[in-house]
C-alpha positions in Angstrom: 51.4 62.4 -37.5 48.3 64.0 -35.9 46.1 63.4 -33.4 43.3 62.0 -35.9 46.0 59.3 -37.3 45.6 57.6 -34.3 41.4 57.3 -33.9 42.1 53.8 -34.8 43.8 53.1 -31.8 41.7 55.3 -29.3 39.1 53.0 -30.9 40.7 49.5 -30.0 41.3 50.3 -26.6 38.9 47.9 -24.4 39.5 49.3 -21.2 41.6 46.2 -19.7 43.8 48.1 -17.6 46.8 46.7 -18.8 48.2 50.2 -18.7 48.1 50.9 -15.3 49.9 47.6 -14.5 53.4 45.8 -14.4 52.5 42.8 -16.4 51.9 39.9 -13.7 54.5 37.8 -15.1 56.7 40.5 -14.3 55.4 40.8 -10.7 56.7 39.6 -7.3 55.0 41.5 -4.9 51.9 43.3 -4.7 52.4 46.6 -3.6 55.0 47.1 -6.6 51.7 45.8 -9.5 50.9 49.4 -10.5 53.3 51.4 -13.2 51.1 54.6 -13.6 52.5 57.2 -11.7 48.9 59.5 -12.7 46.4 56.9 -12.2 48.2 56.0 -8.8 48.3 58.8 -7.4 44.5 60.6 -8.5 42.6 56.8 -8.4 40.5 57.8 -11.1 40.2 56.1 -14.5 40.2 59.4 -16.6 44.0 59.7 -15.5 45.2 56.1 -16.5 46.4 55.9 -20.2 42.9 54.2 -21.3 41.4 57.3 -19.9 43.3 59.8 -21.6 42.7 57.7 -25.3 39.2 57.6 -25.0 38.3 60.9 -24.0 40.6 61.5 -26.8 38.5 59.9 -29.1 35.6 62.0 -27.8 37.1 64.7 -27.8 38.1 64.0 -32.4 34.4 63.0 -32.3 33.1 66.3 -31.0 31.3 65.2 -27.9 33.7 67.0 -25.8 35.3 70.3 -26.2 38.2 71.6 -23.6 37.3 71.9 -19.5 39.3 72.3 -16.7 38.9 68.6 -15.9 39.8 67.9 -19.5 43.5 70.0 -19.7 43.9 68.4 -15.8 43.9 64.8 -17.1 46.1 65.5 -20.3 48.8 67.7 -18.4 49.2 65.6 -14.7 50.6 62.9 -17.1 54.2 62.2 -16.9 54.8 60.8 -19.8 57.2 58.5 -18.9 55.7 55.5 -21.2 55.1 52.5 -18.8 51.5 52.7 -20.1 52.9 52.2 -23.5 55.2 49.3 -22.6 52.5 47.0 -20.7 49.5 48.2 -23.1 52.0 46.6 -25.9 52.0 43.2 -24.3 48.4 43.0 -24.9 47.8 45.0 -28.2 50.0 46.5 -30.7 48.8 50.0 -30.3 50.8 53.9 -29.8 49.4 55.1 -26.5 52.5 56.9 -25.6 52.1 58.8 -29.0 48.5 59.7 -28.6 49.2 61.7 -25.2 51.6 63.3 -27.1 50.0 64.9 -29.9 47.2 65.4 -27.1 49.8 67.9 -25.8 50.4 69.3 -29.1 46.9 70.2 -29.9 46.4 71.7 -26.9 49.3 74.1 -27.1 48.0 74.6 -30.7 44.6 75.6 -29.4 46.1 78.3 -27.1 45.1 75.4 -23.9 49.0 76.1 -21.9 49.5 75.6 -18.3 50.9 79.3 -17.5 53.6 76.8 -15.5 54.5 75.7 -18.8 54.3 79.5 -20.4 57.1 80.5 -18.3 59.7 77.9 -19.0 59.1 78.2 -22.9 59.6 82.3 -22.7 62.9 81.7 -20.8 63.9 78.9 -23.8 63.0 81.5 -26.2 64.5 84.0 -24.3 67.8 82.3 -23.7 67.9 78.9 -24.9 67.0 77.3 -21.7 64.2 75.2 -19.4 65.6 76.4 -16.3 64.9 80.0 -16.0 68.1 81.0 -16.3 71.1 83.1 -17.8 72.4 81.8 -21.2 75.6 84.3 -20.6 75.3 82.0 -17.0 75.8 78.2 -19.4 79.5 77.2 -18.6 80.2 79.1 -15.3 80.5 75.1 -13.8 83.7 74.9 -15.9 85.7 78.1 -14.5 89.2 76.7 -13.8 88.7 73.7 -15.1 90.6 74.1 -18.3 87.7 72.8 -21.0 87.7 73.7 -24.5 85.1 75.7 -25.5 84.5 74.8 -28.8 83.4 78.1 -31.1 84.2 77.3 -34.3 86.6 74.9 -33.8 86.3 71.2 -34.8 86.2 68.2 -32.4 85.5 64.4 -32.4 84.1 64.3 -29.0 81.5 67.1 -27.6 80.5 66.5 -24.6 76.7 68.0 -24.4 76.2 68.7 -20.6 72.0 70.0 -20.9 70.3 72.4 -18.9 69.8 70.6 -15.6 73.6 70.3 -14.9 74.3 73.4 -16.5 72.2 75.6 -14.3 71.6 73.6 -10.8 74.7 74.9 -8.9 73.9 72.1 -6.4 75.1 69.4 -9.1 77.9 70.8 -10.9 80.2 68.3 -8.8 79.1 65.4 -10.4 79.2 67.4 -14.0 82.8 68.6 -13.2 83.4 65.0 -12.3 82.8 63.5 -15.4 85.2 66.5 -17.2 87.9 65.1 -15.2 86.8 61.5 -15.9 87.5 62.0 -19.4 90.4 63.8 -19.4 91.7 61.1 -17.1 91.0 58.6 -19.6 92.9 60.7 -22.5 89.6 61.9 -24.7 90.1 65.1 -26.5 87.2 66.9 -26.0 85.0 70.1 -26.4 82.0 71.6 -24.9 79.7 74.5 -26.1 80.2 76.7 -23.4 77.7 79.8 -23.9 76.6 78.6 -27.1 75.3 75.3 -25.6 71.5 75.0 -26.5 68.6 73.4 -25.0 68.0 69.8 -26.7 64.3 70.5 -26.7 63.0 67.2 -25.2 61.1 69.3 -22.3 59.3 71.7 -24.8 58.3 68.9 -26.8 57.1 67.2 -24.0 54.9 70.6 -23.3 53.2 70.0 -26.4 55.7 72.9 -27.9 56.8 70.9 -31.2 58.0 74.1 -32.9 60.7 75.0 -30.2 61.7 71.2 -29.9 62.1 71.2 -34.0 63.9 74.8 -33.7 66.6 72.9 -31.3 66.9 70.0 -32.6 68.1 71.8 -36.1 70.2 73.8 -33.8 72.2 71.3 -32.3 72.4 69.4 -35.5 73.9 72.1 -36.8 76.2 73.0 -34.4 77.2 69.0 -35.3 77.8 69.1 -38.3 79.9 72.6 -38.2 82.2 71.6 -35.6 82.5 68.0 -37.6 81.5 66.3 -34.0 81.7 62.6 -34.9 80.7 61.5 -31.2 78.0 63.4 -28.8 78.6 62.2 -25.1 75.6 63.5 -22.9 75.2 63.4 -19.4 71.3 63.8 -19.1 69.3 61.2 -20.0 66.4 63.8 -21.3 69.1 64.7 -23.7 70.4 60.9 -25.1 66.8 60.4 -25.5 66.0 63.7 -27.4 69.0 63.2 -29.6 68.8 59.5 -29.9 64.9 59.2 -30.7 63.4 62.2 -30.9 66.0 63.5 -33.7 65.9 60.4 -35.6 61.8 60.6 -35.5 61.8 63.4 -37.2 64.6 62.4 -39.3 66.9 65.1 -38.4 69.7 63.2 -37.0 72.8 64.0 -39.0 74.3 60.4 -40.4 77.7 59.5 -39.3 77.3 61.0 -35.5 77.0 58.4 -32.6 74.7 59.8 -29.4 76.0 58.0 -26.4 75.4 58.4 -22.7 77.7 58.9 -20.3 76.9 55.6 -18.8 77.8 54.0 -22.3 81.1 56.1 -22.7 82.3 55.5 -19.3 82.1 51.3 -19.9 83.4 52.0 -23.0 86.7 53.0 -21.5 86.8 50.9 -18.6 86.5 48.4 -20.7 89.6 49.3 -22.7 91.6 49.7 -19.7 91.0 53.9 -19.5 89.7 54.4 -16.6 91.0 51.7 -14.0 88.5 51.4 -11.2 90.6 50.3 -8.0 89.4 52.3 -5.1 86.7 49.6 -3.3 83.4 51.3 -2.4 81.6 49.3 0.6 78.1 50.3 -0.3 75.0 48.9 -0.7 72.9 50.5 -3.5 69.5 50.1 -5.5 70.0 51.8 -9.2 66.7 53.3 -10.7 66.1 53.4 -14.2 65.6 56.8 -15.8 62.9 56.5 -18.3 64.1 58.4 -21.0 67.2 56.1 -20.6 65.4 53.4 -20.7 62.4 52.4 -22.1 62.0 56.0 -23.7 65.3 55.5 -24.7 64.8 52.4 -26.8 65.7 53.5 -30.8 63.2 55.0 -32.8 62.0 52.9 -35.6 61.2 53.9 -38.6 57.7 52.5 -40.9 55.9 53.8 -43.9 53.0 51.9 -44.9 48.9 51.7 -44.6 46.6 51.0 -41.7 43.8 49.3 -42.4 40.5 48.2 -40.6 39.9 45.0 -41.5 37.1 43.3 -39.4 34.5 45.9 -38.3 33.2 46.5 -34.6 34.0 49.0 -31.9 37.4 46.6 -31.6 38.0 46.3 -35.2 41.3 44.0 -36.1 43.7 46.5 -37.6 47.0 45.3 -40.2 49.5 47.1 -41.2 51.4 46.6 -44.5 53.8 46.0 -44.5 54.2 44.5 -41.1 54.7 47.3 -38.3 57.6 46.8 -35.9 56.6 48.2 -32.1 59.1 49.5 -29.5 58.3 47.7 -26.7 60.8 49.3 -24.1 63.3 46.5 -23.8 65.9 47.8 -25.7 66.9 51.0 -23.8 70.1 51.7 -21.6 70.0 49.0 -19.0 73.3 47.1 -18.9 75.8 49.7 -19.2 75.1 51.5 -15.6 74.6 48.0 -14.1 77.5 46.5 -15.8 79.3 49.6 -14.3 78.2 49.2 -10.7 79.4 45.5 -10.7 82.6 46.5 -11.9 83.0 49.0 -8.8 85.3 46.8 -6.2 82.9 46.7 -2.5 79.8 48.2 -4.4 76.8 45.4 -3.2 73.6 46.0 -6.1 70.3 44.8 -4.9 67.8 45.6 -7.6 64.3 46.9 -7.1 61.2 45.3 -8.2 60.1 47.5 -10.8 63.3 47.7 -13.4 64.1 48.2 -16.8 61.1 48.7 -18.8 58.3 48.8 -16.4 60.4 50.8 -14.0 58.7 53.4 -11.5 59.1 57.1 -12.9 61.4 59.7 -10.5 58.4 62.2 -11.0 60.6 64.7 -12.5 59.2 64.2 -16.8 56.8 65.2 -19.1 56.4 68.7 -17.3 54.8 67.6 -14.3 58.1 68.9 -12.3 57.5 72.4 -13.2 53.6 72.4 -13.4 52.3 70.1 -10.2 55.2 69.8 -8.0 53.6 67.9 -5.4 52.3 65.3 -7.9 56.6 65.1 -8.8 57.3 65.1 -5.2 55.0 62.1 -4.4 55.9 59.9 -7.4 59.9 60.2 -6.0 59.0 59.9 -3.0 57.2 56.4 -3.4 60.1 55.4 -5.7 62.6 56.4 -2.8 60.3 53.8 -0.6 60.9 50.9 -3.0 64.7 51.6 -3.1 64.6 51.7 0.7 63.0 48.0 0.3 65.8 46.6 -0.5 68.1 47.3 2.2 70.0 49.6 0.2 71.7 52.7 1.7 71.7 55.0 -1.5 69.9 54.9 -4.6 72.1 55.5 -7.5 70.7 56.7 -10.9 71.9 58.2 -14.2 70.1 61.3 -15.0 70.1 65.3 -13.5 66.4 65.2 -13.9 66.2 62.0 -11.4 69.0 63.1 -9.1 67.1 66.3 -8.5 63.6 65.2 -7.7 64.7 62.7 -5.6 67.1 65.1 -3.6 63.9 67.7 -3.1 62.0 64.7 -2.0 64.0 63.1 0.6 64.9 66.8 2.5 61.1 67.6 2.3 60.8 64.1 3.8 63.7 64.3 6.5 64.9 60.5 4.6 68.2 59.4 5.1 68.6 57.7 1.9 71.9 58.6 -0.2 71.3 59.7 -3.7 74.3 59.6 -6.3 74.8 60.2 -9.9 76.8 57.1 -11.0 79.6 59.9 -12.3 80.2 60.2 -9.0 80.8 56.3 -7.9 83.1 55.8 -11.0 85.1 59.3 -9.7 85.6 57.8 -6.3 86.4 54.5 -7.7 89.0 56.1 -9.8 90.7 58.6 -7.4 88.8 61.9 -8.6 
C-alpha cells in the first residue's frame, strides 16, 4: 500500500494522545506513563505519532512540501510501534504503517539522511548494515567446527545477522549459542560468507527495494538448501523473516522462523539442554520490540474501506471485518519462561513490559542517524531496570545488547547487561 491508502486514517486521528501513552489501565506509576521514545525526548507534538499523521495528511493535501523540520520529525522516529499498540486501544487505525511509507516516500523523493546513505552503499556494496567486510561474515566461527552450508542441504540454519556477525565485542554470546546447539544434538548449518543482510534495517530507512532484494535472497537461499527450520538470533531478523516476509507474501510455505529464545525452550523442554548450574542473580528482562510487539504475526486482509458517516472523524468499515495486530501476541513467554527455569536466577519485571515496553533506542535508524537521541532512550530504559533492584538487565536481541552497552560506559553505570544466550550457557556448563 501507499502513502495515500492511508488518508483515511491520518483523517480520523483526533489528537487524543493516546499514542504517546501506556494505556492507564496498564499503569502503576507515573514516571513510567509515556511510551514514545520521540515525543519524550523532543516535547513537541510534531514528534508524537499524531504529529507525524497529520502533517502527513498535509503534506498528501499539498499544504506542505519537504523542510528541514519536516524530514527531522519523520526520521528521529524509532519506529518501534508503541504508538501503534496504545492508538489501537482507542481506534482501529495503522499508525505504525503510515510512518512507514512516510519513510518510503521520502527515500523515493531523493529526501535520505546521508547517515542513512552510507549504510545502504555498504549493503549494496557487501550485503551488510554494518559497514563492513562481507569476505569478514563468519570470521566468529574460526575453530569452531560449523558447517558452512554452500550448496549443501540442511534442516536447521542457523541465521546469525549482521549485528553478531560484525561486532567483535559480541561474538561470545553468538559462539555461545553454536555450542548450545551442538550440545543439545541439532545438526546444523550456517551461511558463512554467503550470509545476507535480512533487510529489516533498509526497510526501516524507507529503502523498500533493498529490503525486497533480501528478502528474495534469503528465501532463496531457503528453499535451495531445503532449510525446513531458520533459528535466528537477532530479533530485527525473526521479525523481518517472521512479518515482514509474510507481508509481502514472500515467505516460502513449509519453513518455520523461530528465535533463539523459542528454540532454546524448545529443547529444554525436551530434556536437551539440562540447566543445573544455579545463577544467584537478580535480573530485569527488557522486551525487544521487534520481538515483541513488532513481532506479533502479520495478518493478512483484502477487502474495501469505506467512509460511511461523513465529518473530519468520519466512521470508517471495512468489509469484510479487518483484524488489527494489537502487539500482544509477540515473543514474551519463551525468554521469561527461560529465566524462571534458570536454578538462583530472581526476575523482577519492569513496569513497562510486553507490548507497551520502553524501546532500547537502537531501531528504525535512529542508531545510525542521531546517536544521542539512541543513547538517551537506553539510557532511561537502563534507569527503569535499575528500579527494580535488579543487578543486570538481560534482553534478547544484538541490537538491544549494544545500545545499552554504549550507554552505560558513556554513563560510568554499573548495571550488567546479558544476552539471555549467555545465562542459559552458564546454566548449562558452556
Amino acid at each position: 500500500m501507499a502513502l495515500e491508502d492511508y488518508a483515511n486514517d491520518m483523517w480520523r486521528c483526533t489528537r487524543c494522545s493516546y499514542c504517546k501513552f501506556v494505556p492507564y489501565m496498564k499503569q502503576d506509576k507515573k514516571e513510567y506513563e509515556t511510551v514514545c521514545p520521540s515525543v519524550d525526548e523532543y516535547a513537541f507534538h510534531g514528534y508524537s505519532c499524531s504529529g507525524r499523521l497529520i502533517s502527513a495528511l498535509a503534506f498528501l493535501e499539498e499544504r506542505i512540501d519537504y523542510t528541514d523540520g519536516f524530514l527531522d520529525m519523520i526520521y528521529r522516529c524509532l519506529l518501534d510501534g508503541a504508538c501503534d499498540v496504545s492508538c489501537k486501544n482507542q481506534r482501529d487505525m495503522e499508525p505504525l504503517q503510515i510512518m512507514q511509507e512516510l519513510r518510503a516516500r521520502c527515500v523515493t523523493d531523493g529526501q535520505m539522511l546521508p547517515e542513512h546513505m552510507l549504510h545502504i552503499d555498504g549493503l549494496r556494496k557487501e550485503d551488510n548494515m554494518m559497514l563492513a567486510k562481507k569476505a569478514d561474515r563468519d570470521k566468529w566461527a574460526a575453530g569452531l567446527d560449523i558447517r558452512r552450508l554452500g550448496q549443501e542441504s540442511a534442516k536447521v540454519l542457523l541465521h546469525v545477522g549482521c549485528r553478531y556477525s560484525f561486532d567483535e565485542d559480541l561474538w561470545p554470546v553468538l559462539t555461545k549459542a553454536a555450542k548450545l546447539l551442538k550440545k543439545a544434538g541439532i545438526d546444523f548449518g550456517i551461511m558463512g560468507t554467503d550470509e545476507v543482510c535480512c533487510g529489516l534495517r533498509p526497510f526501516e530507512m524507507g529503502y523498500r527495494a533493498e529490503a525486497l532484494k533480501y528478502a528474495e535472497s534469503n528465501t532463496e537461499n531457503w528453499k535451495a538448501r531445503k532449510v525446513k527450520t531458520v533459528v535466528t538470533l537477532c530479533s530485527d531478523c525473526y521479525q523481518s523473516f517472521n512479518v515482514n516476509y509474510e507481508r509481502f507474501k514472500l515467505k516460502p510455505a513449509g519453513v518455520e522462523v523461530l528465535h533463539i529464545t523459542q528454540y532454546l525452550e524448545r529443547l529444554i523442554k525436551a530434556k536437551k539442554l539440562k540447566l543445573k548450574k544455579e545463577i544467584p542473580v537478580h535480573v530485569t528482562y527488557h522486551d525487544p520490540c521487534h520481538l515483541g510487539r513488532l513481532g506479533e504475526p502479520w495478518i493478512h486482509w483484502e477487502g474495501v474501506e469505506r467512509r460511511v458517516t461523513e465529518g473530519l472523524v468520519g466512521l470508517i468499515v471495512h468489509d469484510p471485518p479487518k483484524e488489527f495486530r494489537r502487539g500482544a501476541n509477540g515473543v514474551y513467554e519463551a525468554p521469561r519462561d527461560i529465566l524462571r527455569a534458570i536454578p538462583g536466577i530472581n526476575l523482577t519485571e519492569m513496569e513497562r513490559i510486553r507490548e507497551y515496553a520502553w524501546c532500547c533506542g537502537a531501531g528504525g535508524g535512529v542508531y545510525e542517524a542521531f546517536p544521542d537521541f539512541a543513547e538517551s532512550t537506553a539510557t532511561k530504559r537502563i534507569a527503569e531496570a535499575k528500579s527494580t533492584g535488579a543487578d543486570a538487565i538481560v534482553t534478547a536481541c544484538p541490537w538491544c545488547v549494544r545500545v545499552f552497552k554504549d550507554a552505560i560506559a558513556k554513563n560510568g553505570d554499573s548495571m550488567e547487561v546479558h544476552d539471555i544466550i549467555e545465562l542459559v550457557a552458564e546454566a548449562t556448563n558452556i
